[in-house]
C-alpha positions in Angstrom: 22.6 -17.8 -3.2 22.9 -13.9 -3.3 23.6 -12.1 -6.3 26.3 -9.8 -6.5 26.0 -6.3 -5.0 26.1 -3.1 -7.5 26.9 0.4 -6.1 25.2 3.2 -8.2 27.1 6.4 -6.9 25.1 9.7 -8.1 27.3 12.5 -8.3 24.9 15.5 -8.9 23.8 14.4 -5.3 26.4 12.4 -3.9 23.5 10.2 -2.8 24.9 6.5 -2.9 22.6 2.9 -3.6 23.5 -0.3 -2.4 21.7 -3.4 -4.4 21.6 -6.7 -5.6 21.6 -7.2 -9.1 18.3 -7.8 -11.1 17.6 -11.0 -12.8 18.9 -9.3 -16.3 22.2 -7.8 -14.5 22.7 -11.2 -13.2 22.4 -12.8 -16.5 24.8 -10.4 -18.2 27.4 -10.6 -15.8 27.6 -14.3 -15.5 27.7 -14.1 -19.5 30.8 -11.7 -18.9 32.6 -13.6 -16.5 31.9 -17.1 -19.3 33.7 -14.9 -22.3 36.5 -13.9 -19.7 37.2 -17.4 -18.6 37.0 -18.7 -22.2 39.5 -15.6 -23.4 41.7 -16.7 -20.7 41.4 -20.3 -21.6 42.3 -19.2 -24.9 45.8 -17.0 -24.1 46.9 -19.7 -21.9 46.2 -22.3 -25.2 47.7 -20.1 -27.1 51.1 -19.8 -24.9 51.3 -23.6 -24.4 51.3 -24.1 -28.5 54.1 -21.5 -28.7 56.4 -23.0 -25.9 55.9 -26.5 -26.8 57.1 -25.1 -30.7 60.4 -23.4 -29.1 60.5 -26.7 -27.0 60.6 -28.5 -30.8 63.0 -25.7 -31.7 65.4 -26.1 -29.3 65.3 -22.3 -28.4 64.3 -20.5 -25.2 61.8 -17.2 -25.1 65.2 -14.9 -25.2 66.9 -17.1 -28.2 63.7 -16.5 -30.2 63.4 -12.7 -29.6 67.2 -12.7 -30.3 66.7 -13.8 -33.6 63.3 -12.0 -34.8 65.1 -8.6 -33.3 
């Protein structure tokens, strides 16, 4: 498998390089993508709690902001 590319762009020079990341790079961004997955993983959660509670309410999205307004 090839690691993903990274672009380092100098401006002083306007010289451009092309690479694969490094083991280290690698390692960090597969942590980052992990922590995205597992934020996203907890939104989604955290909207499915709060429509199946309006769901138990009997109210839609707009009846709820209606009444907090």
């Amino acid at each position: 498998m090839t690691k993903p590319m990274i672009k380092i762009h100098n401006i002083a020079t306007d010289e451009v390089e092309l690479r694969e990341m490094n083991d280290a790079e690698y390692a960090q961004w597969e942590a980052n993508n992990t922590e995205a997955a597992q934020r996203q993983a907890q939104a989604e959660a955290k909207t499915a709690q709060k429509a199946a509670l309006l769901e138990r309410l009997g109210l839609t999205q707009e009846e709820f902001n209606t009444l907090t307004a």
